[in-house]
C-alpha positions as CSV (number, residue, x, y, z in Angstrom):
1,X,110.1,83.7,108.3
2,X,113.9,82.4,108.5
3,X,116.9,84.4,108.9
4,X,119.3,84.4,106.8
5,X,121.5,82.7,108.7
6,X,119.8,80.1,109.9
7,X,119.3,78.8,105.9
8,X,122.2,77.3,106.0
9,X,120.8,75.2,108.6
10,X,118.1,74.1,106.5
11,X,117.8,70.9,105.0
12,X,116.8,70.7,101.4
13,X,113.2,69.9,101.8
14,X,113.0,72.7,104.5
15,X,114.3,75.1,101.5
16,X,112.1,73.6,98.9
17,X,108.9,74.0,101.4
18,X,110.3,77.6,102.0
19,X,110.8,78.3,98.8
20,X,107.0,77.3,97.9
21,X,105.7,79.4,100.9
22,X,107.5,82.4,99.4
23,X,106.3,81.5,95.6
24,X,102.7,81.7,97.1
25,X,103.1,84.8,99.0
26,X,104.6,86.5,95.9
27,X,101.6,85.0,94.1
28,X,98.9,86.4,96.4
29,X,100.7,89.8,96.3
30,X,100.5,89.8,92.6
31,X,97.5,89.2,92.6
32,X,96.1,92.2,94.8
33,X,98.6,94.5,92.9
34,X,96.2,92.9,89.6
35,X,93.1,93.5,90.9
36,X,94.1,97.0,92.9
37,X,95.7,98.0,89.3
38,X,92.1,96.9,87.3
39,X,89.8,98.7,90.1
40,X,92.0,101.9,89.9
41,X,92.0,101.7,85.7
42,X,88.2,101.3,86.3
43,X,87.8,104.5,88.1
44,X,89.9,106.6,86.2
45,X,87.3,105.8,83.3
46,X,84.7,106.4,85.4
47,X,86.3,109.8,86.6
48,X,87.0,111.0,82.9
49,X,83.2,110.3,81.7
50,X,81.8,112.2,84.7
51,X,84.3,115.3,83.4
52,X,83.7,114.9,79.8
53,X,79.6,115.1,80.9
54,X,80.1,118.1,83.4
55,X,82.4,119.9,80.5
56,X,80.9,118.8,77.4
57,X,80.0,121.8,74.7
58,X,76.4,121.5,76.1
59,X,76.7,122.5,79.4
60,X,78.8,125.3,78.6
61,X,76.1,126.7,76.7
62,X,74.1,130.1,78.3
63,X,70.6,130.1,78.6
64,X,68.7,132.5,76.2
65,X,66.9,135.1,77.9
């Protein structure tokens, strides 16, 4: 990565090409954040079926003796 000092250096290709580096590093983040954000939305479902079976109105029922 550049300083911020030494942009000023930079000729205007150099930025462009920097500029596109940083674009797809913004890019790749984004699309981790996506896919972390989907998997986590994916378990929370998950986790609130699993309650709603373990708590439902039929397993609170007693046994009749």
């Amino acid at each position: 990565m550049t300083e911020r000092s030494d942009l000023d250096q930079l000729s205007a290709d150099q930025l462009r090409a920097l500029a596109t580096e940083l674009f797809d590093h913004v890019e790749t983040k984004d699309r981790a954040l996506v896919r972390s954000n989907v998997i986590i939305e994916k378990l929370t479902h998950e986790v609130a079926i699993l309650k709603r079976h373990k708590y439902a109105r039929r397993s609170e029922q007693l046994d009749a003796v």
